[in-house]
N, C-alpha and C positions, 0 to 999 in steps of 0.2 A: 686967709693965708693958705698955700700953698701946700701938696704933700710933700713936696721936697723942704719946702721952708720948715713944717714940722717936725721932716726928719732929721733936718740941720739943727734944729734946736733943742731934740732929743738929745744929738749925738755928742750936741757941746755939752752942755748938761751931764753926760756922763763922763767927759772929757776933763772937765772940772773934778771929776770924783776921781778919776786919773791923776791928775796932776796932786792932790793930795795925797796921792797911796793908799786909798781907800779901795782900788782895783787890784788889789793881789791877786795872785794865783788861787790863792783860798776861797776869797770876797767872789771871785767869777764863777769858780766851783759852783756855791753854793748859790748863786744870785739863777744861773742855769740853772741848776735845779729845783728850784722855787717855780721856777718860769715853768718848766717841762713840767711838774706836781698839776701848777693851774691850766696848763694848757694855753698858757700866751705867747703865742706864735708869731705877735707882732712884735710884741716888746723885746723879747727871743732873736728878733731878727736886726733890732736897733744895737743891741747888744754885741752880737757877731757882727754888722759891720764897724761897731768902733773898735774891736779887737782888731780889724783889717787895718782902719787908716794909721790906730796907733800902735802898729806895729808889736802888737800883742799877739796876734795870730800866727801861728807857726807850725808845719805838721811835723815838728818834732815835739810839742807839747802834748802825748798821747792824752792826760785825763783832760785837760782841756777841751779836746776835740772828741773824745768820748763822749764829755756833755753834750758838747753839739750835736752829735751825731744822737743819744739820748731825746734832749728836744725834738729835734725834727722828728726822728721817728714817731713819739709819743704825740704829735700833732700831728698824725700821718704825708707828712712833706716827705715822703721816702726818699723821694729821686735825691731833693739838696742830703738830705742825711747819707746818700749811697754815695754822693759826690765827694762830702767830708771824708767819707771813708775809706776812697780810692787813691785821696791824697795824703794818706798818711803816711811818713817814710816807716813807722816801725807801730805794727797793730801788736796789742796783747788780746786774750781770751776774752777780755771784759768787751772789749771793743766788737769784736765777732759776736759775741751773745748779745750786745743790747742793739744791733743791728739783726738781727736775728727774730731777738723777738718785737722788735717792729714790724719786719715782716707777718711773722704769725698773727699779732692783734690783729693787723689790717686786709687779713682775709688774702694776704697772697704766700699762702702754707706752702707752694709749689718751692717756693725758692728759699726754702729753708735747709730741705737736704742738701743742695747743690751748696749753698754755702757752707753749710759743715764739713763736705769730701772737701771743701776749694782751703777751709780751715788748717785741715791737714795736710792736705797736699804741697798746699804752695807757702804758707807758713811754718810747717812742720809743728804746729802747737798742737799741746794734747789737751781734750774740751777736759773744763768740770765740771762739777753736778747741775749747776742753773743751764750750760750751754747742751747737757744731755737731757733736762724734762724737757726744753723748748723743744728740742729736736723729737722728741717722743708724741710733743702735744700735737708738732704740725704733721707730723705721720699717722694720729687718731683723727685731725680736722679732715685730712687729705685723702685719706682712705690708703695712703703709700703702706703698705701691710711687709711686701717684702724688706723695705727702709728700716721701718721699726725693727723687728727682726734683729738686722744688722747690727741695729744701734743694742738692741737689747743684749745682744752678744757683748759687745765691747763695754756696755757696764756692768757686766758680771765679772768680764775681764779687768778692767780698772777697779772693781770692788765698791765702786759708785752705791753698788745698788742701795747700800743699807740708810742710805739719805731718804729722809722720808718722801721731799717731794721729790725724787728720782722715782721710788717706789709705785708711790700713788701716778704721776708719769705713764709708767708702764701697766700700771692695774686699769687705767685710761683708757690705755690703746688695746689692751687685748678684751676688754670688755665692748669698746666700740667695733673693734675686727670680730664681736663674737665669738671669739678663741676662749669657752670657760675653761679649759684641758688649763691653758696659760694662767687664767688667771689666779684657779684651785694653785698652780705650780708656785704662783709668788707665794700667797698669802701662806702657803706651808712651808717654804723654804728662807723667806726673810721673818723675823721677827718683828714686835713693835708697830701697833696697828693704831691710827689714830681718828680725828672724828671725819677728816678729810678723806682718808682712809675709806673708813666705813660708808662715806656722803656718797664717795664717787660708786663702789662696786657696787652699793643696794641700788642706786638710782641706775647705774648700766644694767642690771640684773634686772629690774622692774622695764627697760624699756626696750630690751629683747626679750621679752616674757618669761624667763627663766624666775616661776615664784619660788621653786621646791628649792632652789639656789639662794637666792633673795633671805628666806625663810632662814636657812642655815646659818646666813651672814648675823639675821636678825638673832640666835641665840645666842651664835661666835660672843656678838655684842655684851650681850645681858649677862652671859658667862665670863666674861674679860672686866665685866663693873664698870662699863662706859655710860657715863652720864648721859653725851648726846646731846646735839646743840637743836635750833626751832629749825635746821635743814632734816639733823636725821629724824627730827618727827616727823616732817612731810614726807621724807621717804617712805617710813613705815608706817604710816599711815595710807599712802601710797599701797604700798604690798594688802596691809588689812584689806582694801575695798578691792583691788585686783583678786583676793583669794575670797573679797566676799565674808568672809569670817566677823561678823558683828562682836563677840566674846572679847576677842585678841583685842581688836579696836579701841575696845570699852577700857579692857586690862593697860593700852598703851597711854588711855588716853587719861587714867588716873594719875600714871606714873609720870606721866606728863607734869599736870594740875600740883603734884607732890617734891615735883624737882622746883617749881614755884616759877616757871618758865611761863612768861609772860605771850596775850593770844596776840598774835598781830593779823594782816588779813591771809598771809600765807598759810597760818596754819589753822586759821578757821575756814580758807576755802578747803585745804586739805582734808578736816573732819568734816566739813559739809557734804564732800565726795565721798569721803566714807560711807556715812549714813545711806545717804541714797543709795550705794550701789548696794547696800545691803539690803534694802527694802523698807528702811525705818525714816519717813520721808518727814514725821512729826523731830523727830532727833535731829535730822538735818535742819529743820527748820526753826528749832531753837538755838542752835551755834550760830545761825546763820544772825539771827535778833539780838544774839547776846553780845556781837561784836558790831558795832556803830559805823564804825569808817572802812565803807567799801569802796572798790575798784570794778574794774570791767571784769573780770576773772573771778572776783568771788561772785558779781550778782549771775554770771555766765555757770557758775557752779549751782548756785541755788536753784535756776532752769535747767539745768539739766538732770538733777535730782528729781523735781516734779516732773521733769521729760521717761526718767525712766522708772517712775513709779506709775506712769499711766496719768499722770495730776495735769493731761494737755491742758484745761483749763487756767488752773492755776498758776501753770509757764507763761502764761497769755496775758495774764492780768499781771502779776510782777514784771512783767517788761513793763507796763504802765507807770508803774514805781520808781523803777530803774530810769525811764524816762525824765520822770518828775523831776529826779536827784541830779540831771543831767550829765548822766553817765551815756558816755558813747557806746555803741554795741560796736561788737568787731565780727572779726567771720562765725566764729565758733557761735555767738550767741543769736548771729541770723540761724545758723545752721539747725540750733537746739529749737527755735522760735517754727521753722517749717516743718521739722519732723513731728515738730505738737500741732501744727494744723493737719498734718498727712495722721495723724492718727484720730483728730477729731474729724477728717475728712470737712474740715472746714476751707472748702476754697476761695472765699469771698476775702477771707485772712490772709490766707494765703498770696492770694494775688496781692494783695496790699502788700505784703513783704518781699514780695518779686519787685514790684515796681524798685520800691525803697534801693533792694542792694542793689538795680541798674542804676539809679542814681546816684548812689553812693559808691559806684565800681567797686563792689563785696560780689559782684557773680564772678569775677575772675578767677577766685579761689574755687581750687576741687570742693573741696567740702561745702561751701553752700551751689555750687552745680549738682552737687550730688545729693543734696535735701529737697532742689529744687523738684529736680527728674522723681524723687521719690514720692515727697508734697501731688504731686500732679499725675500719677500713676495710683496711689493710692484715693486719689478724687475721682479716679476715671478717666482721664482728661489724656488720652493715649499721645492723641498728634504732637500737645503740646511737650510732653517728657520728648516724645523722639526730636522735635526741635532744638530743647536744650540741648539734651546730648551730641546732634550730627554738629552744633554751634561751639563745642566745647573744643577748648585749645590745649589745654591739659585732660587727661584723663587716670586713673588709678584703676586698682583692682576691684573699689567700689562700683565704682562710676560702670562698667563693665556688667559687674554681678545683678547693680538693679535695673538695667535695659533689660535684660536676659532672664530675671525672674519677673519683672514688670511684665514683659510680651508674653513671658509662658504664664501668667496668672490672669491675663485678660485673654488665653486661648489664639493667641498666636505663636501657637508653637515651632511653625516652619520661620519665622520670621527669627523666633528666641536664638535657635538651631545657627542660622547665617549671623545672628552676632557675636554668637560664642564661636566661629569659627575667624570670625574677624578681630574677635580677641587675640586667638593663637596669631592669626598673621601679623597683629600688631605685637607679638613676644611678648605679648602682657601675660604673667605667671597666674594661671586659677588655682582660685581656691578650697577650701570645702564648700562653703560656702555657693559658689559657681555652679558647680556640680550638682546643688539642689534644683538650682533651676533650673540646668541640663534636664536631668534625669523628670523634672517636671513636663519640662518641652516634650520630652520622649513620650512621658506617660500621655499626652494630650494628644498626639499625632497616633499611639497606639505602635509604634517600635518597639518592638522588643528587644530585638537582636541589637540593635543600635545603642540600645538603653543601657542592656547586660555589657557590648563591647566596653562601654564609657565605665561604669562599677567595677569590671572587672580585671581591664587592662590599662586603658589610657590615666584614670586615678593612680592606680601601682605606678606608673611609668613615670609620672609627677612625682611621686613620693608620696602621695596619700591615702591614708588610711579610710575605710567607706564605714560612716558612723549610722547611727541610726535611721535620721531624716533621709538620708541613701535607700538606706533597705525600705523605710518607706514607702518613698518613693516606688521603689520596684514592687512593693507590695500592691499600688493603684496601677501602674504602669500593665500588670495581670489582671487586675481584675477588672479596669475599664477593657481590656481586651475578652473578656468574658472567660478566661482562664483560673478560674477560684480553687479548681483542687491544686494548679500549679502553685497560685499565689500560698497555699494551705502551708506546701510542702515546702516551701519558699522558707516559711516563717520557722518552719518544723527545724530546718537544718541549720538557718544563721545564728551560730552562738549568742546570741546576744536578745540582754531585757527589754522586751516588747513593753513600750508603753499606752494608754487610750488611746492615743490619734492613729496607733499602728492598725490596735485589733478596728477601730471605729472605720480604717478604711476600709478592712476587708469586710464589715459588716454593711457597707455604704452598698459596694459592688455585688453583696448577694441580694441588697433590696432591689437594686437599678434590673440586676440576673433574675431574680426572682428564686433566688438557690433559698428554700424555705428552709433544711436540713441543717447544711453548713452554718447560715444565718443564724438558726437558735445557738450553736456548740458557739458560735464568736459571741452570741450576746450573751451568754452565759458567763465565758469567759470575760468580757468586759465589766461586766456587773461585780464579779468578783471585786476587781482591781476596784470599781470604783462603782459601790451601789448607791450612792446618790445620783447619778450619771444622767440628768432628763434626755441629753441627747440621745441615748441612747436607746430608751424606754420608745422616745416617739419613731424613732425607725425602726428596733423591732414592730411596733403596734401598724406600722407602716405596710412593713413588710409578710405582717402577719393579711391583711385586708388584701394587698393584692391578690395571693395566690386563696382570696374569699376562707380564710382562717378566721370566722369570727369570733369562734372561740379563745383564741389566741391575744384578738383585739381586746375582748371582755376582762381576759384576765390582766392584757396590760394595766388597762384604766382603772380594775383592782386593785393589783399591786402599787399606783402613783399612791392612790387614797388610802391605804393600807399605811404605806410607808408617810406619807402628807408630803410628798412632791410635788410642786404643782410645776406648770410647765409659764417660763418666762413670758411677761406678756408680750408678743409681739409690736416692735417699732418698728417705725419708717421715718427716715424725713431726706429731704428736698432742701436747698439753699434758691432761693428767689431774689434776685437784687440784693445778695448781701443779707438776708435774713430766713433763719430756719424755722420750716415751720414741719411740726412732729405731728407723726399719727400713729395711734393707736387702733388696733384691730377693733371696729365695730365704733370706730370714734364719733360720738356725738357733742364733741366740747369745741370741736373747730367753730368760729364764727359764721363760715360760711359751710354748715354740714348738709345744707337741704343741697344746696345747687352739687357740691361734690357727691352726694350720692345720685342725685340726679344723675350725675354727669358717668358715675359707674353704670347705670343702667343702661342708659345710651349705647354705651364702650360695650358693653356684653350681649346689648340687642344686636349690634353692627356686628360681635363676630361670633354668634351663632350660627349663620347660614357656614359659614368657611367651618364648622364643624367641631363648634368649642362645647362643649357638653364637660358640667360640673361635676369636679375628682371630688365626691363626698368621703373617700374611702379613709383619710386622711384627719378627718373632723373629730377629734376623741370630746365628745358629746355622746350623751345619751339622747337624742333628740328624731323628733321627724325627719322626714328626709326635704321637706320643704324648708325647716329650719337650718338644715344643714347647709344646703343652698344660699343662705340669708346671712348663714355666719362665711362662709367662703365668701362671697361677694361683696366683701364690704372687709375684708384684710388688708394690714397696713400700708402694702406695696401697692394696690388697687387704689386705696383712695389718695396717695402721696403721686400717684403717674394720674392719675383722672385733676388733681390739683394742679399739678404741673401742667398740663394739657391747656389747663382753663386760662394758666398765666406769662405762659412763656410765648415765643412768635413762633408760627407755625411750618418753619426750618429748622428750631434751635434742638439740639440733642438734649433729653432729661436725662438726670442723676441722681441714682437716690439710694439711698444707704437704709441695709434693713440690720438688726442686732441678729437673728435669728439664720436658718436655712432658711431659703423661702422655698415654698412649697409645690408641689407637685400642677394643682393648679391655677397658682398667682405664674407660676414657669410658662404654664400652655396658654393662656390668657393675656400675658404678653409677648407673648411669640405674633400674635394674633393681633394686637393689639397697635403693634410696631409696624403690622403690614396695613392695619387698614386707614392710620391718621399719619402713613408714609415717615415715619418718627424714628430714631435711634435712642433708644433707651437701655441706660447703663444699669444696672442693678450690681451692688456690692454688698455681699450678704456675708455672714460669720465664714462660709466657705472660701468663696472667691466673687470674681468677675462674674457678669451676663451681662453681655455687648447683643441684644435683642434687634435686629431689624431686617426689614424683608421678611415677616414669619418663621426667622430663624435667630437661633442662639447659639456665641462663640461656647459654647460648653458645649455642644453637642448633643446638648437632651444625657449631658454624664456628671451628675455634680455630687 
């Protein structure tokens, strides 16, 4: 049969219900209505046309054609719904508003104001309170700031305001426009505040980062005896892990447990964020078990908890889980999945996850381009991040920050330099964050003046404040420039609480200087702050051997033993075809340990003659100096680049991650090393980057 033949049999059908009077004005009411609730748009349409042939439809029936105009909208058919509504000989308010807020659901917020002036203008009706939230809501969708405004005027003026949903409305928009001046003005000048209320300002407050705002609401709350529905606990729960506050959390989350509010997965992802952002990744991990029926969002929360507790592993292995259960990943949970391989520096993973989201078009989104470039920058893997990146169609403030720290942490500072400039010409706003890598690029190229302009003026001129990791920075930015009394004086004058990595840099730069003086007064000072500190202990003892202090060395290696410090054993490893293989300084547990020392000996007979002669100075042993030789020669970076040498093709670039600094002469040894098997060897150490080749290193012999 035919679509017309069905619609004829529809129509009789309902013709028959006609002829009985079972089609009142009431029966149509409500039969649209039903229609518009389910969303049947076809039936909806069988319906209007039998009101046409039988002469039931008329545009002087306003609620009749109200429905109409109802349905369609609520099926998003705008146009037929605008079309009902053009012919109607006499509109009321009701009519204007639920054409109104069809507009609004369906994403076209533009033409919401224009209807409300056309409201008034050409109707002369005055709106009520449903046709003033719509118009407030499509002015927080739309970003129309000066509209709202207007509108907020004229419900003070009609006295509207004291309607809850006018209220909350307007607490809406002025929290979306960021206006807290407005929003502090409602919430004190109207009374009566409800959980809608409270839902919208904490959750606007939490996602323009006002906590100390947020915070207030959260007492207003608890002060006022508001129960709180399973929304306002993800909000504040929300705020907990935003302020980090484990206590509060714990306090909300009894009170929770005691209002007998049941867990669904929303507010078990909620406390799973909690925990982790606190650092209590066993807490997260029990909400997480205690609640059975997950989604994409809570297993994406449970990864990212182990993502920011450092548990890359464990992220790695619950996506397996999550697999199993046949739960789809979405962008967020690629994005959490690369940043744990970029922190295990496992690229073999990584690439595997690369492939995945091109297949699955998840690289389109910023956020996994910007796990990508970061995954592939923290492996070493330079060329490939700047591909991503030049390939990217969207970019953000992120995406910006880690090309720009990526190039100034692998010592391409002039490169860093022309991207943050290409930032500004793209009017992409930086951030603090920006600014570290700036002032990194600066310190690596050895500007000062350029360094001090960017801290001192172009930061002010953005609006930002220069925090620590700033002055840091400027603290290395001197003393790689061999400037240590300036860097002294530097530290002397900036108000503010020097942490380890401040004094540790200026201690870095009197070892590199050989400032033996300044050197003790910083390690002294360091030890303070932190006397368990082994980094510290081995570059004093460092710095003490260069300038031939052996007495200085002596008392180090007393004081480790004194104290029972010992110094972390030294790793290395290397990914070969997708599998790591680890070494340990002085490693004799590898399977193939004869031929890789062999193959060390080889490497340091070849670069001898070019004038490599072993840094014992550095070896805290009590030992011969033949021994010392023996234990240098056979460190974990040496035999992890002699491994890789044995198995990779004789083009391919090694990469190889050490837990430690590496040392003084595992540095000069592959500088050497890199010239003579013509090789690019990446070394990524607790410090940063060494891009080795030609007999030279992107640090510059300054790390």
């Amino acid at each position: 049969m035919s679509r017309r033949a069905l619609l004829h049999v529809s129509v009789s059908s309902l013709s028959q219900l006609n002829s009985q009077s079972l089609f009142s004005l009431e029966y149509t009411v409500k039969l649209l209505k039903k229609l518009a609730d389910d969303g049947n748009i076809k039936l909806g349409k069988v319906v209007h046309a039998l009101l046409i042939v039988s002469n039931h439809a008329s545009e002087d029936h306003v609620i009749q054609n109200n429905c109409l105009i109802n349905l369609y909208s609520r099926c998003g058919q705008l146009a037929v719904a605008r079309q009902v509504f053009n012919r109607l000989q006499q509109r009321n308010v009701f009519s204007w508003s639920i054409l109104m807020a069809g507009y609004l659901h369906n994403g076209f917020t533009w033409k919401v104001p224009k209807l409300f002036k056309d409201m008034i203008s050409v109707d002369n009706l005055f709106p009520n309170e449903y046709v003033l939230s719509t118009v407030l809501s499509s002015c927080s969708s739309g970003g129309f700031l000066h509209e709202g405004r207007q509108c907020h005027a004229l419900v003070l003026k009609s006295g509207l305001v004291f309607h809850q949903y006018v209220k909350n409305a307007l607490l809406s928009f002025y929290t979306v426009a960021s206006d807290m001046e407005g929003v502090r003005e409602i919430l004190e000048s109207v009374p009566g505040l409800d959980n809608i209320t409270y839902n919208s300002v904490l959750k606007g407050f939490l996602d323009h980062g006002y906590t100390s705002e947020a915070l207030d609401m959260l007492s207003r709350m608890l002060a006022e005896g508001s129960v709180g529905d399973s929304i306002s606990y993800v909000n504040v729960f929300g705020l907990c892990a935003r302020l980090k506050d484990l206590k509060l959390g714990q306090q909300v989350q009894c009170r929770m447990l005691k209002s007998g509010l049941q867990l669904d997965v929303f507010l078990s992802s909620a406390i799973t964020d909690m925990y982790g952002k606190c650092g209590e990744i066993l807490g997260a991990r029990y909400i997480f078990y205690s609640y059975p029926d997950h989604n994409v969002v809570s297993w994406t929360t449970i990864l990212a908890a182990n993502f920011q507790n450092e548990c890359f592993e464990e992220a790695l292995k619950l996506f397996l889980q999550m697999e199993l259960q046949d739960v789809l990943p979405n962008e967020y949970t690629f994005a959490v999945l690369l940043n744990s391989c970029a922190g295990l520096s496992a690229l073999g993973c990584g690439k595997t996850l690369h492939a995945r989201v091109e297949k699955t078009g998840h690289r389109a989104y910023v956020v996994v381009g910007n796990a990508l470039i970061n995954m592939y920058f923290r492996s070493g893997h330079i060329e490939a991040a700047r591909a991503l990146f030049s390939n990217m169609i969207c970019r953000d403030t992120v995406t910006w920050n880690l090309i720009i720290s990526g190039l100034s942490h692998h010592g391409l500072g002039e490169d860093a330099l022309y991207a943050f400039h290409d930032m500004l010409a793209a009017r992409e706003q930086p951030n603090y964050v920006t600014f570290v890598g700036v002032l990194l690029a600066c310190g690596h190229l050895g500007r000062i003046e350029e360094g001090f302009y960017y801290l001192q003026h172009l930061m002010r001129d953005i609006g930002l404040e220069p925090g620590l990791e700033h002055y840091t920075c400027v603290v290395g930015l001197l003393g790689k420039a061999g400037k240590l009394d300036e860097a002294e004086n530097f530290m002397s004058s900036v108000p503010i609480t020097w942490d380890v990595i401040a004094w540790r840099t200026l201690l870095n730069a009197c070892n590199v200087h050989r400032n033996y003086d300044l050197g003790k007064r910083v390690a002294d000072q360091l030890l303070q702050l932190n006397p368990n500190d082994v980094g510290t202990y081995i570059l004093l003892s460092n710095m003490h051997a260069k300038v031939k202090r052996w007495d200085g060395v002596a008392k180090i290696r007393k004081l480790l033993r004194e104290r029972n410090i010992k110094k972390e054993p030294g790793l290395s490893w290397t990914e070969i075809r997708n599998e790591t293989h680890v070494f340990v300084s002085d490693d004799t547990q590898h399977p193939e340990t004869a031929q890789i020392h062999e193959k060390v000996r080889k490497l340091l007979a070849e670069i001898k003659p070019l004038g490599y002669v072993p840094d014992t100075a550095s070896v805290l042993h009590d030992v011969e100096l033949e021994q010392q030789e023996g234990y240098l020669s056979y460190h974990s970076e040496k035999l992890a680049v002699a491994y890789a040498l044995m198995k990779t093709p004789s083009q391919a670039p090694i990469h190889i991650i050490k837990n430690l600094r590496i040392c003084d002469d595992c540095h000069s040894a592959l500088k050497l090393i890199s010239k003579v098997t013509m090789r690019v060897i990446v070394v990524r150490d607790v410090n940063r980057f060494h891009s080795f080749q030609y007999g030279s290193c992107s640090c510059a012999d300054y790390w």
